[in-house]
TIVO-2410 file (N, C-alpha, C; in nm, 3 decimals):
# residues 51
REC num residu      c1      c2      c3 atome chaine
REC   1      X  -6.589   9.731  18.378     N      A
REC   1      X  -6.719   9.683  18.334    CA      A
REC   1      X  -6.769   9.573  18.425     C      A
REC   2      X  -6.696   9.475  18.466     N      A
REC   2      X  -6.714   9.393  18.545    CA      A
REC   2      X  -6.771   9.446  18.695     C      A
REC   3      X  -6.761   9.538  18.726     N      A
REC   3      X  -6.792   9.565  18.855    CA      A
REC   3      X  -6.958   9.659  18.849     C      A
REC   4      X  -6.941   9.685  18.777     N      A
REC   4      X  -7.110   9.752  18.742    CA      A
REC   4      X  -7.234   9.637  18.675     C      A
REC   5      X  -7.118   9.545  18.639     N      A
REC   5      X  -7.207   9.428  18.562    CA      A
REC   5      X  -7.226   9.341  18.726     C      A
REC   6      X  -7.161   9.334  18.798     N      A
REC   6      X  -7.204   9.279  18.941    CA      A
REC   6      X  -7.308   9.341  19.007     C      A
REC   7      X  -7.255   9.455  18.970     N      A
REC   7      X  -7.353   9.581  19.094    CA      A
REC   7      X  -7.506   9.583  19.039     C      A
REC   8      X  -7.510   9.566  18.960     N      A
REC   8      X  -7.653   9.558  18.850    CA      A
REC   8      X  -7.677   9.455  18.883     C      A
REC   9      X  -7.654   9.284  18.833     N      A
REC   9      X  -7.689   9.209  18.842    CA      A
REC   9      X  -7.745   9.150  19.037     C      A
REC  10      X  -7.624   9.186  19.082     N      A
REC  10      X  -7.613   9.098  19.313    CA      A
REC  10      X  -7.705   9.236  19.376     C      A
REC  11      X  -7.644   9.371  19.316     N      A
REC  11      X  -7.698   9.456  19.451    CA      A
REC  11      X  -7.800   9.547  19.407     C      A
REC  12      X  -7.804   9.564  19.324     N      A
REC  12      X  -7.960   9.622  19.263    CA      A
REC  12      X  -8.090   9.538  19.252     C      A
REC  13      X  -8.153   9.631  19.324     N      A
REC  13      X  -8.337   9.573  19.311    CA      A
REC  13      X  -8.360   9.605  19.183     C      A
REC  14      X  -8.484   9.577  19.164     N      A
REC  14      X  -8.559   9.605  18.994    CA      A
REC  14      X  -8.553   9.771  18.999     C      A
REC  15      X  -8.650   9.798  19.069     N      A
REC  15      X  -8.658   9.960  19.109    CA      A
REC  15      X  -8.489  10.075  19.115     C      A
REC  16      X  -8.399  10.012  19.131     N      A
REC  16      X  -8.240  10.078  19.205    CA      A
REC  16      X  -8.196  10.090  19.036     C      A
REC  17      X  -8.105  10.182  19.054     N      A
REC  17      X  -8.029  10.238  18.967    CA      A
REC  17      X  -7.908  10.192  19.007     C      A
REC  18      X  -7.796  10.124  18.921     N      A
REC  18      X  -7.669  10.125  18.924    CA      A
REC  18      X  -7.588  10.243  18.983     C      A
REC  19      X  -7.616  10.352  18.974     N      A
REC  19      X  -7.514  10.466  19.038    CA      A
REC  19      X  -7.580  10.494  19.152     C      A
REC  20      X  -7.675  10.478  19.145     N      A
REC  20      X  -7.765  10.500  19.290    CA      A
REC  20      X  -7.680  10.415  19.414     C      A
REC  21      X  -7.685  10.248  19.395     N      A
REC  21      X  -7.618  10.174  19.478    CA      A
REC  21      X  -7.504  10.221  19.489     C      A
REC  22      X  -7.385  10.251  19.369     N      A
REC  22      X  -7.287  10.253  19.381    CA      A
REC  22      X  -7.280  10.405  19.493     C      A
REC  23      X  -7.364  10.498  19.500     N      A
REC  23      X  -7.328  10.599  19.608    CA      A
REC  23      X  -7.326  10.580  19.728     C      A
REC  24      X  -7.422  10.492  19.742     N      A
REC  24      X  -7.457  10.452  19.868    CA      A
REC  24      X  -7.353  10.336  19.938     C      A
REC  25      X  -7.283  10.255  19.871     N      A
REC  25      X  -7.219  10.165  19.844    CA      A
REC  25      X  -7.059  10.277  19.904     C      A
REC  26      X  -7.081  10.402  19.820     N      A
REC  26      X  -6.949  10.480  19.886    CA      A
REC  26      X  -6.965  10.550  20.007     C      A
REC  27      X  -7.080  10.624  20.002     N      A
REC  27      X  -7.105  10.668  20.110    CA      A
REC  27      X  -7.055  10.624  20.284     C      A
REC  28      X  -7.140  10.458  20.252     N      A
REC  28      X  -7.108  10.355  20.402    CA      A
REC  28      X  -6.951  10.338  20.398     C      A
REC  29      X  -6.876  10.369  20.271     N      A
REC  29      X  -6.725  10.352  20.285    CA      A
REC  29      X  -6.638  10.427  20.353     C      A
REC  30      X  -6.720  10.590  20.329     N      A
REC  30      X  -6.639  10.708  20.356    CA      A
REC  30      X  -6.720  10.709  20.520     C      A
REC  31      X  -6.839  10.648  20.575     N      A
REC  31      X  -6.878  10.644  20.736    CA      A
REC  31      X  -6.805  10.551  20.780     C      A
REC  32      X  -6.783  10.436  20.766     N      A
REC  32      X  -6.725  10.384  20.760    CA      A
REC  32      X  -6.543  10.374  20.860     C      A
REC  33      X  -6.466  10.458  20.717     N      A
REC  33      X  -6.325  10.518  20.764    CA      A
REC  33      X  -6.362  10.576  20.885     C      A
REC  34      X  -6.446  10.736  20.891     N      A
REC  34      X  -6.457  10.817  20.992    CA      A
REC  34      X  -6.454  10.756  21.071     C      A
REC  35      X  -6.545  10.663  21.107     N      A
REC  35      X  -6.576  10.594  21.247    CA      A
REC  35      X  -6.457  10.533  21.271     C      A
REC  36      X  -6.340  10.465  21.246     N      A
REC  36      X  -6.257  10.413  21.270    CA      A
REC  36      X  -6.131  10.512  21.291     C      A
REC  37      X  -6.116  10.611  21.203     N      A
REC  37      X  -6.011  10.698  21.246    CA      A
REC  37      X  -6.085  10.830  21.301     C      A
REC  38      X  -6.100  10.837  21.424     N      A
REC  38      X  -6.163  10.954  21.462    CA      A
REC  38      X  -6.036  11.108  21.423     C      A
REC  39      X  -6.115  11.206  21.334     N      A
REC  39      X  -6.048  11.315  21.345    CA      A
REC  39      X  -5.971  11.377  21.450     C      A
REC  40      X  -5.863  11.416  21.444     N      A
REC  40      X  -5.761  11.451  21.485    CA      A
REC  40      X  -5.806  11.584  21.551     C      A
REC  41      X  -5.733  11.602  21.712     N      A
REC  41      X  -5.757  11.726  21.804    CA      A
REC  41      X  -5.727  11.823  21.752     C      A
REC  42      X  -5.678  11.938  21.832     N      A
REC  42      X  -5.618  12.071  21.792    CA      A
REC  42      X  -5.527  12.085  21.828     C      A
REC  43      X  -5.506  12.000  21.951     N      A
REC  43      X  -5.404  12.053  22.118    CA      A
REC  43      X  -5.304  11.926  22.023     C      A
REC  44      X  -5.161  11.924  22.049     N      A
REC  44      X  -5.034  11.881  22.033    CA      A
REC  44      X  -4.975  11.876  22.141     C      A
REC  45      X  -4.907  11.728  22.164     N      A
REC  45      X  -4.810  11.728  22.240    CA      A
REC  45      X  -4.732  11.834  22.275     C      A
REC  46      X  -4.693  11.887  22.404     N      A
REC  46      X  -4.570  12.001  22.416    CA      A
REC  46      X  -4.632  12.126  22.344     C      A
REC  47      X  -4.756  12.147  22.337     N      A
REC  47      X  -4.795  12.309  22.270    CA      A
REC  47      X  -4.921  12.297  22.347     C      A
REC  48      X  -4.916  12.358  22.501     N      A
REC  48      X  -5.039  12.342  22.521    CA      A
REC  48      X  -5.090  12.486  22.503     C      A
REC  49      X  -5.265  12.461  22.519     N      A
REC  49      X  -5.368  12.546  22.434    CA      A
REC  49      X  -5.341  12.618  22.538     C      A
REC  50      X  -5.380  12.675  22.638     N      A
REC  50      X  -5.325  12.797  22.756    CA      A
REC  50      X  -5.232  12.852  22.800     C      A
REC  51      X  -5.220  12.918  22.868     N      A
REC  51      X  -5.152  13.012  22.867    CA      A
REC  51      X  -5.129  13.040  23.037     C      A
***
């Protein structure tokens, strides 16, 4: 409760919806990770792709 009672009160405008922020709020979390752990190749050490 406490954390929606923040999110309502600090990060919502008059106009914003509580779940609204909170998506957006996850969203920049999950861009966020990506950007920092770039997805993983195909190619493996010692298995190369050719032939």
């Amino acid at each position: 409760m406490t954390v929606i009672r923040f999110t309502k009160e600090i990060l919502t405008d008059e106009h914003e919806d509580v779940a609204d922020v909170l998506h957006q709020l996850e969203a920049t979390g999950i861009e966020q990770a990506m950007e920092a752990r770039p997805a993983p190749t195909d190619t493996h050490p010692g298995h190369p792709t050719t032939l």
